[in-house]
N, C-alpha and C positions, 0 to 999 in steps of 0.2 A: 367216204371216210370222214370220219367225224374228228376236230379238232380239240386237244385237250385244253381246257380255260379255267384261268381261274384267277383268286384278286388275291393282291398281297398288300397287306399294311402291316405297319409296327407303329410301337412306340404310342397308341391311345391314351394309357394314365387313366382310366376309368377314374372318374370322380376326383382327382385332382384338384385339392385345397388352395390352392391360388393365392398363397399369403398379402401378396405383393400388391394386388388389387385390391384384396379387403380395406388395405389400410386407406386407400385412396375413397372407393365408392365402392361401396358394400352390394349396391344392386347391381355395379354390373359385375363383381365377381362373383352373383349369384345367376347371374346370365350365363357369364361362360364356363364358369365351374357345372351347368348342367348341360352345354354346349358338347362336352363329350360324349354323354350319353345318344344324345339326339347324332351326334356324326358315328356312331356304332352302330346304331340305327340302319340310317342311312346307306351304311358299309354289307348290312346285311341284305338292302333293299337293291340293292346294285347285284349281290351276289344270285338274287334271285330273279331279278330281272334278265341280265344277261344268260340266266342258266346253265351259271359254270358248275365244273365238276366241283373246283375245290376253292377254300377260303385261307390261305397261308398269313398266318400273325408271327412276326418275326421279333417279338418280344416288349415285353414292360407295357403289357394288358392291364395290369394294374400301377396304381401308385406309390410304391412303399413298401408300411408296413400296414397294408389296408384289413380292416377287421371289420368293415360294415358287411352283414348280412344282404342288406338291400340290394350292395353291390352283385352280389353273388349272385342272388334271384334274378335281378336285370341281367346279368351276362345270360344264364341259363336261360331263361326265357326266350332271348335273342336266340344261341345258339340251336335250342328246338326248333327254329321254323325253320334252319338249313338241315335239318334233320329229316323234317316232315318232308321236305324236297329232293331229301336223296344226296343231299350236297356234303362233300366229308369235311373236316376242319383239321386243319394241322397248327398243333402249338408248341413255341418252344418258351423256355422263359430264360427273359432278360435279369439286369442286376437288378428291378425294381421287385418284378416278381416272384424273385428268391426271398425277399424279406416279407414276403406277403403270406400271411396265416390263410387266405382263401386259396392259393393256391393248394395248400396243403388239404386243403377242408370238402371243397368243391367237388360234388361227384357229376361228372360231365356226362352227355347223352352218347349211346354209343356212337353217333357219327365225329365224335370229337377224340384226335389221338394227340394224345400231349407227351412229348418226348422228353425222356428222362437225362440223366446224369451223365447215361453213357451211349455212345451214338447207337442212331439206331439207320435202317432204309428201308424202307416202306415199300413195294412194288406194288403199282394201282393194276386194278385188273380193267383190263379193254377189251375191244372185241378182236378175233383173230384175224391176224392182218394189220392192225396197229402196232405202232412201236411204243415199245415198253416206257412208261414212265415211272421214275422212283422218286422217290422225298426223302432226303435225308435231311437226319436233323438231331440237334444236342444243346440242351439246356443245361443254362448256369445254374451249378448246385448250391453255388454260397452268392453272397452280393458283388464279389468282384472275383476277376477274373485277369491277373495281370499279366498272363502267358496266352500267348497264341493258342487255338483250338482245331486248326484247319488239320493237323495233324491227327486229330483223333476221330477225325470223320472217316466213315466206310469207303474203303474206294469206292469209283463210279462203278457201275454197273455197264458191260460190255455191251451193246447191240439199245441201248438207249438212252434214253432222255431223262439226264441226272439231274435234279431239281434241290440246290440243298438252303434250309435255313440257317441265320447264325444272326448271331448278336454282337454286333464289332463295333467297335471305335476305328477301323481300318487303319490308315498311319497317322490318324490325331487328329482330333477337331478342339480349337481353343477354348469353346467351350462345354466340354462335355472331357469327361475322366477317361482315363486309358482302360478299356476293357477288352479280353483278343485279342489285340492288336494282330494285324495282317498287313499285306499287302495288295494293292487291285494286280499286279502280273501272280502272286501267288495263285489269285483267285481264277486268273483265266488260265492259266496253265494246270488247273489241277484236271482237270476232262469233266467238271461238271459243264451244264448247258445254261444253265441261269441260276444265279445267287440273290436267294430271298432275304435282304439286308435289313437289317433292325439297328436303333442306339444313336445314332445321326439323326437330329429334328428336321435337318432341310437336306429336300430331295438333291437324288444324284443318280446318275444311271451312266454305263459303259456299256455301248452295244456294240457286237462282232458277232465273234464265232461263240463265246460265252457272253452270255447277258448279267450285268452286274447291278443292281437298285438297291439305292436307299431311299425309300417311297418318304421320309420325312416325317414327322408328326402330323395328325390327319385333322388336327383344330388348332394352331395355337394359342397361347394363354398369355402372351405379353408382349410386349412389341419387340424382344428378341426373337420372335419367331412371326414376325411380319408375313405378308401376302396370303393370297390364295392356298390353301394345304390340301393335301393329293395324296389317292391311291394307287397303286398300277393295276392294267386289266391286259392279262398275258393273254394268248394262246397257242399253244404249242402246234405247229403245224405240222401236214404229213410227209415233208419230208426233215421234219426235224427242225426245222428252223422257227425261232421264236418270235410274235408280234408283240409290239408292247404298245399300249397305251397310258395315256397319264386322263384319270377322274377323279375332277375337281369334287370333294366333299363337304369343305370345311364350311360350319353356319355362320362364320364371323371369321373375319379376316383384320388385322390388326396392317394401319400403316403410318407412315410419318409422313407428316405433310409439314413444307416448309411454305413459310409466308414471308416473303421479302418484303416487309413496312416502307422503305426506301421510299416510294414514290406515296406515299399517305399523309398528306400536309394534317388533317383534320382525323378525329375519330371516328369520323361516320364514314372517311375513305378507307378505313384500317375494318371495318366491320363490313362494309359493302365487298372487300377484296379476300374476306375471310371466309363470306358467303361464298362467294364465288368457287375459292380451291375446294370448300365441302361439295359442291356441287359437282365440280371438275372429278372428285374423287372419287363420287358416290358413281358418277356413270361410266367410270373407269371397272370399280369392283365386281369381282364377279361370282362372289358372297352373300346371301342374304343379308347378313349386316355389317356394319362397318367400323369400325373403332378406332380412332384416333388419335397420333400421338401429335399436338402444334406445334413447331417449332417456330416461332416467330423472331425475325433479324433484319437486322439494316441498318442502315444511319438515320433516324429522322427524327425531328423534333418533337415526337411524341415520346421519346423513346424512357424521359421519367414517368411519363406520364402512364404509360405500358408498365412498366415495370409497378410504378408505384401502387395501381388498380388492375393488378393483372385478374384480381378476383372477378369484378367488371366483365373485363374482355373474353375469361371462364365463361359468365352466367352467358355473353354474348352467342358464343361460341356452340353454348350449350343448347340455345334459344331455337336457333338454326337446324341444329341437327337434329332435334327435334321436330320441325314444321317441314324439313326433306325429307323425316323417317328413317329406320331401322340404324342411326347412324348415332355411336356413342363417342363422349369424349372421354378421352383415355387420361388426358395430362397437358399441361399446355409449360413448354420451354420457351425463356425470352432469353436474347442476346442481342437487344438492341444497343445503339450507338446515338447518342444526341450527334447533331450539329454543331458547329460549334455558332456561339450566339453574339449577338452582339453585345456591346460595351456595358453592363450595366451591373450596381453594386451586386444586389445579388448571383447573378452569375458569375461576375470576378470572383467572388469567393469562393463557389461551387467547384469552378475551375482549379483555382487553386487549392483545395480539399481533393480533387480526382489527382490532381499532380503528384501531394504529400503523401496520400496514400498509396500512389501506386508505385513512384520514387523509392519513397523511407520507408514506407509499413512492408507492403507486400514482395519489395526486391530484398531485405531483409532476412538477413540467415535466422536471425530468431527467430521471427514470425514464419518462415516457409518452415522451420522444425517443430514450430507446435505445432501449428497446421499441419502436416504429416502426419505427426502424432497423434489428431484428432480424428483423421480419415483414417487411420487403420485403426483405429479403437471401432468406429462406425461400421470398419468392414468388418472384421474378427464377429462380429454378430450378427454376419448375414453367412446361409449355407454356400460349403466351398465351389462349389460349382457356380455359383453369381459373383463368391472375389473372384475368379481366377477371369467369369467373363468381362468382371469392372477393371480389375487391376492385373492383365494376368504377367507384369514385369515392372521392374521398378521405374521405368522410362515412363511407361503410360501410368505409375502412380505420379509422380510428378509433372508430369500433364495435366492429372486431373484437379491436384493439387491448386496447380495455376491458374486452370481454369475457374475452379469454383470458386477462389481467392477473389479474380476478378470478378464474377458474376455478383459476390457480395459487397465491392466495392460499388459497383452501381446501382444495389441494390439500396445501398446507404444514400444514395446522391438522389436518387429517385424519392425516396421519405421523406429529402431533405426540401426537395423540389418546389416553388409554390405552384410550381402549375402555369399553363399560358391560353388564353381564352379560347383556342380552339381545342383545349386538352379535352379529358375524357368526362367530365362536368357541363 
């Protein structure tokens, strides 16, 4: 008896506009902006390699409100050669896909079943002596969905193996909006056997008696969605019970790398120890490429000198990841800390400039309420799904507040800086 298999992804974003990287470095957000396409690819090359029966996408296949043609031709393209194989495709769509004009447009091959408004379950046909497997499944008919949906699903189906998609927020992720919400005891107590989960960028799985996945986004696009990104590779066994595997897909994996300056008297110790963590990182990854975000920290007497030529310590950084290969730099964060210095005019002044300003300026009810006022003007212009994950309560806007307060006080004393002969010069 032959076991039924099959891959489950969600959440791909086909061609995903990547605003947030444009504005940084334009190449590499034309890198990972085609980084999807190639991990859909890849998704297709797995489903045919293993030789599963079926491909389950558990929503927001597209991005939006997406209206490129091209998009459409590359999906269909892809989905004909699971066609040519005999391999069926099950679709539901998420909030992204509901606003998408190709969803509407799209005439899919017949091995492709895209499920409608209202639920539907699907009975795969086996050979006799197998146990029955079904597919249920129900797409979002508008872009949100702020009521549970488990209730409008088919019951299971008696004497087998109920297999259902959906598109949940389950009981809340910070950053991502309430859509279905459910619960994971709902989910296992309903008599399905595995829930094919969509809407969640990072993976998650409940294995029992019901099998529960959120396979995650299958590339990510910014260092909120860090690491390695993964699909599941099921199979339904003969006596019912489900295998699951996690396959690594993603062509570029985003991660943060901290550099503790602390021990870097010199900038050639600050550039030899930077080389190093790219290295550390790169044979760590286990993604084609690698993208990174620096955080560079510590107390050491480089640390105007860091701040002042961070542009420098960039090109540095950049130099590097470069001559290791396939390894981009995403962004470089400093929070260094000078030493404190010995006697001399210009540092007593400096000092006493980091005192005045961090004392009188920035402890300051005035100064902390325009600043306030300046970071939610800055936020109100970014889409809500990035405040709620910057700011998502007034405690952590006022953290951030402080934060960046400081960061630009030192960033002032660093300008101010003359510099000391082993600096970055």
């Amino acid at each position: 008896m032959t076991a039924y298999r099959f891959v489950h992804a969600a959440d791909i974003h086909l061609d995903s506009p990547l605003r947030s990287l444009a504005l940084r470095d334009p190449a590499l957000a034309e890198f990972i902006g085609s980084a999807s396409r190639l991990v859909f690819t890849r998704i297709i090359d797995l489903c045919l390699e293993e030789k599963v029966q079926a491909l389950l996408l558990a929503g927001d296949l597209y991005d939006g409100d997406q209206t490129s043609m091209k998009t459409a031709r590359f999906l269909s393209e892809q989905l004909r050669r699971l066609d040519a194989a005999g391999i069926a495709v099950f679709i539901i769509r998420g909030n992204h896909d509901a606003l998408s004009r190709i969803t509407k447009e799209l005439v899919f091959p017949p091995n492709v079943h895209l499920f409608g408004g209202r639920a539907e379950a699907i009975e795969i046909k086996r050979d006799r002596g197998q146990q029955a497997v079904v597919i249920h499944g129900l797409s979002f008919a508008k872009p949100h969905a702020p009521e549970g949906l488990l209730t409008k699903y088919r019951l299971p189906v008696q004497d087998a193996t109920n297999i259902g998609l959906m598109h949940t927020s389950l009981g809340g992720s910070p950053s991502h909006d309430v859509y279905a919400p459910c619960s994971t005891n709902d989910l296992l107590n309903s008599g399905f056997r595995y829930w094919a989960l969509g809407h969640i960028h990072k993976r998650s799985t409940t294995e029992g008696s019901c099998a529960i996945v959120m396979p995650g986004i299958p590339q990510g696009r910014d260092i909120g969605e860090s690491g390695p990104k993964s699909v599941t590779l099921a199979s339904v066994l003969d006596d019912g019970s489900i295998a699951i595997e996690e396959r690594i897909v993603s062509l570029a994996q985003f991660e943060r790398i901290g550099l503790d300056a602390s021990g870097a008297a010199t900038w050639h110790d600050l550039v030899a120890q930077l080389e190093t963590a790219l290295q550390d990182a790169a044979t760590r990854s286990v993604s084609d490429h690698l993208v990174v975000r620096l955080a560079v920290s510590g107390t050491t007497p480089l640390a105007w000198n860091v701040r002042r030529d961070s542009d420098l310590l960039r090109t540095e950084a950049e130099t590097r990841a470069k001559s290791l290969g396939n390894i981009w730099i995403d962004k470089l964060e400093i929070d260094c800390r000078r030493k404190p210095a010995g006697a001399t005019a210009s540092t007593d002044q400096l000092d006493a400039l980091r005192r005045t300003m961090s004392d009188e300026v920035v402890a300051s009810e005035g100064f902390r309420n325009e600043a306030t006022d300046a970071v939610k003007e800055l936020l109100a212009q970014l889409p809500p799904e990035c405040r709620r994950a910057i700011a998502p309560d007034e405690a952590t806007l006022e953290e951030l507040v402080a934060r960046l307060a400081g960061e630009g006080a030192e960033e002032v004393l660093a300008r101010l800086s003359i510099g000391d002969p082993d600096g970055a010069r």
